[in-house]
C-alpha positions as CSV (number, residue, x, y, z in Angstrom):
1,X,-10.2,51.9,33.5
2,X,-8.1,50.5,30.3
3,X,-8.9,46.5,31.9
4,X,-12.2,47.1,32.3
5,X,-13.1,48.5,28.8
6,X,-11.0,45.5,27.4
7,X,-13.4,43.0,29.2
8,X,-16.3,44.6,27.7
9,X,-14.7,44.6,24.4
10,X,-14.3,41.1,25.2
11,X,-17.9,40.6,26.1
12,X,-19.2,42.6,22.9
13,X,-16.9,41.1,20.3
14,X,-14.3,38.8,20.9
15,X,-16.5,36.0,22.4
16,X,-19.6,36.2,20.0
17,X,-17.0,35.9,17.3
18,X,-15.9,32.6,18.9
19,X,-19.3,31.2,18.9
20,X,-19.3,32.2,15.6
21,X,-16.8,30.6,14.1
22,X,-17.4,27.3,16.4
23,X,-20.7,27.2,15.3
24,X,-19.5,28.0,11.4
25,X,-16.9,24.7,11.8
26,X,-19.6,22.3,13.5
27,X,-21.7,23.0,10.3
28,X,-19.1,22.2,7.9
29,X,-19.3,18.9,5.8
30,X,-16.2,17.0,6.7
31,X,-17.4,13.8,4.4
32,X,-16.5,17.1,1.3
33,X,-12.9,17.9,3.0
34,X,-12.6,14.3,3.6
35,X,-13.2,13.2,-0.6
36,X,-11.6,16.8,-1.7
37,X,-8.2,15.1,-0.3
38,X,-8.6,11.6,-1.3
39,X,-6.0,10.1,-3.2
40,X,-6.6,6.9,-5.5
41,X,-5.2,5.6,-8.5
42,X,-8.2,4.7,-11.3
43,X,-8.0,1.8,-14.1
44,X,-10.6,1.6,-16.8
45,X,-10.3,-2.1,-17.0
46,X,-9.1,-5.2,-15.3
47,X,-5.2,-5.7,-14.4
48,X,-4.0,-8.1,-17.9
49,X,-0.1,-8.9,-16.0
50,X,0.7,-9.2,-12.2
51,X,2.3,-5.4,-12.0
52,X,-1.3,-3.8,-12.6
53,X,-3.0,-5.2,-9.7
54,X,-3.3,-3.7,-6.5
55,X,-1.6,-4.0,-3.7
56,X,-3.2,-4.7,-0.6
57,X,-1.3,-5.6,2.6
58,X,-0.3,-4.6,6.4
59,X,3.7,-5.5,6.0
60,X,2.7,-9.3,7.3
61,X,-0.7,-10.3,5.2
62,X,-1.1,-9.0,1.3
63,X,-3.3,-9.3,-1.5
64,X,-3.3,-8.6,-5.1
65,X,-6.9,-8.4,-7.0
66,X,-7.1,-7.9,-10.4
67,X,-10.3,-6.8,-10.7
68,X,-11.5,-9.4,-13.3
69,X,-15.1,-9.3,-14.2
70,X,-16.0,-13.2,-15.1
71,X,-13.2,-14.7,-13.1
72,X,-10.7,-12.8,-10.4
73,X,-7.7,-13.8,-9.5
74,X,-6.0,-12.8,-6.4
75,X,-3.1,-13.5,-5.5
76,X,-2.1,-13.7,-1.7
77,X,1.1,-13.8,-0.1
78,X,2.3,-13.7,4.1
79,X,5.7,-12.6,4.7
80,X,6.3,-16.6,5.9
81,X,6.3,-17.7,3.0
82,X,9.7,-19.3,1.9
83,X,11.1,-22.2,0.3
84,X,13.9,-24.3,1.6
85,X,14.9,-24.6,5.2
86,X,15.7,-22.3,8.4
87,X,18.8,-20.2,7.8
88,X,21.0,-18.1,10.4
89,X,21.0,-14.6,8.7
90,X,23.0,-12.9,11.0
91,X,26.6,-11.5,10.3
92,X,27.8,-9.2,13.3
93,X,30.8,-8.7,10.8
94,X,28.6,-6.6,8.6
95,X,28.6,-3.7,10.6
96,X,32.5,-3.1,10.3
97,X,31.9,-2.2,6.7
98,X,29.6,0.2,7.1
99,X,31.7,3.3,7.8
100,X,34.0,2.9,4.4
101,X,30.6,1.9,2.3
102,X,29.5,5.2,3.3
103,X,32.8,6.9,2.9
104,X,32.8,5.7,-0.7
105,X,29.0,6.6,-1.5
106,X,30.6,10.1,-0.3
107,X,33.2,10.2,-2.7
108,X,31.3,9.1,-5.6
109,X,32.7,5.7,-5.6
110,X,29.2,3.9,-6.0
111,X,30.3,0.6,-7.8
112,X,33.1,0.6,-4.8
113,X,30.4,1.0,-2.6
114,X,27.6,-1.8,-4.0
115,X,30.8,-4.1,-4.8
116,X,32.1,-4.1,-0.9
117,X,28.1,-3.7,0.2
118,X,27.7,-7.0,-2.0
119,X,30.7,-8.8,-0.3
120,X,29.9,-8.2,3.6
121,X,26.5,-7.4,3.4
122,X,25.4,-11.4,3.3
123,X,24.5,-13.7,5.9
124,X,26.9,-16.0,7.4
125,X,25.3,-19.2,5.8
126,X,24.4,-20.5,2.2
127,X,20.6,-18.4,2.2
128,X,22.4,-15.5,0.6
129,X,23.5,-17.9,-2.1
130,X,25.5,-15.2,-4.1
131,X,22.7,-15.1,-7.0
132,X,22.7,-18.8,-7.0
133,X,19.5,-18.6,-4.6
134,X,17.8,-22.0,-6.3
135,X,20.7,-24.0,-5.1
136,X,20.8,-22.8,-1.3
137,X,18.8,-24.0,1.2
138,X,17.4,-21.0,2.1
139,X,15.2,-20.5,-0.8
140,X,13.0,-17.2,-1.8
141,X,10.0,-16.3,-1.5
142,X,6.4,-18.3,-2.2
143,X,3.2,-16.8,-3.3
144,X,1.0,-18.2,-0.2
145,X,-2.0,-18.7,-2.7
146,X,-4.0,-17.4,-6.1
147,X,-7.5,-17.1,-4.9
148,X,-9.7,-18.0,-7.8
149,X,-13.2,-16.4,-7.5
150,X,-15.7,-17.1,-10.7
151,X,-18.8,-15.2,-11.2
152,X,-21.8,-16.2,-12.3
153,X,-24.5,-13.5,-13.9
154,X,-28.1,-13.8,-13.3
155,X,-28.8,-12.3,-17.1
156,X,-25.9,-13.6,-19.0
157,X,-25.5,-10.4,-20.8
158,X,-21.4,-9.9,-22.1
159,X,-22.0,-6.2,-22.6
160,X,-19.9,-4.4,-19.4
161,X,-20.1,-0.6,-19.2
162,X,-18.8,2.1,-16.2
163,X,-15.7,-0.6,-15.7
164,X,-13.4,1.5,-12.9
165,X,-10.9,-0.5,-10.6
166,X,-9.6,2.3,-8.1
167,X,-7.3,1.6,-5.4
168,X,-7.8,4.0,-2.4
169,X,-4.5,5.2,-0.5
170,X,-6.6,6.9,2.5
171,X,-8.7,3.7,3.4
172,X,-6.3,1.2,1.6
173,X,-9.4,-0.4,-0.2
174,X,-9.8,-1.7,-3.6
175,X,-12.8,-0.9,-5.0
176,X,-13.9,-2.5,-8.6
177,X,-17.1,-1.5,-10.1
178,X,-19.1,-1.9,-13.5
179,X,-22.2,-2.4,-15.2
180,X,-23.0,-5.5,-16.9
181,X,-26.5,-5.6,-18.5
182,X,-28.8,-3.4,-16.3
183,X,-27.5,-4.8,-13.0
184,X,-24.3,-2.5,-10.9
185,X,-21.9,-4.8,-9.6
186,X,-19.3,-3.5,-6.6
187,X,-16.4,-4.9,-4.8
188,X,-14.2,-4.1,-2.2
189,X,-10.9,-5.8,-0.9
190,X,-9.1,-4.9,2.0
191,X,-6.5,-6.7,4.6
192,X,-6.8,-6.2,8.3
């Protein structure tokens, strides 16, 4: 008797409260939860020094606008990018330091630690170069390219207004828009 009142409870309550609720979350806007969570960082004029562009990049292909309004620059790099010639990197011998490195980060001992991580932690060749890096052949790292982009405004108006550079963590584009004269301007940069 107790199973089959429970089915018609069931029947009565529990399933047209599932429909419910289904149909209340197929209604909802998810474009609203979606923006409610975004997270950005905002700029209220163009990047003036390197450190205020944004960063763009996949680990292998990066970008840098800066969001300029007559003239961008961005700056593009590819983790290729290197000066000097091929260098052997490897040192198996690095791994037998490991243990007391850690020991000493344990005990405190940080400048122990960094001095001994300094000594054993290079390669076996000259790339390391001991922070004499411009006389190894290895090299550093190269800027692949600046990309150069200048604008040119149909009404030649200098007034800007609305300036906002934003650089979106959840889609990882940079947007940069303003109003100059009467016209909106919008950009977007992204790597793929």
């Amino acid at each position: 008797m107790n199973s089959i009142r429970l089915k018609e409870i069931g029947r009565k309550i529990i399933r047209p409260s599932i429909v419910a609720l289904l149909v209340l979350l197929a209604s909802c806007d998810m474009a609203e939860v979606k923006t409610a969570n975004k997270i950005a960082y905002h700029f209220d004029e163009p990047a003036r020094i390197w450190e205020e562009t944004l960063p763009l990049g996949n680990g292998r292909l990066g970008m840098m606008p800066d969001g300029g309004i007559n003239k961008e620059n961005i700056l593009l790099n590819e983790i290729s990018m290197w000066s000097g010639s091929k260098q052997d990197t490897d040192n198996p011998q690095a791994v037998w330091s490991l243990a007391n490195i850690r020991r000493l980060l344990f005990e405190g001992k940080n400048d122990e630690a960094q001095d001994l991580m300094y000594r054993t932690f290079v390669c076996k060749g000259a790339g390391s170069g001991q922070g004499q890096g411009a006389n190894v052949p290895y090299g550093s790292y190269q800027l692949l390219g600046n990309l150069v982009l200048d604008y040119v405004y149909v009404d030649g108006s200098d007034s800007v207004a609305a300036y906002r550079r934003e650089l979106n963590l959840n889609d990882a584009i940079a947007y940069t828009s303003f109003r100059k004269g009467k016209v909106n301007y919008s950009r977007e940069s992204f790597t793929s």
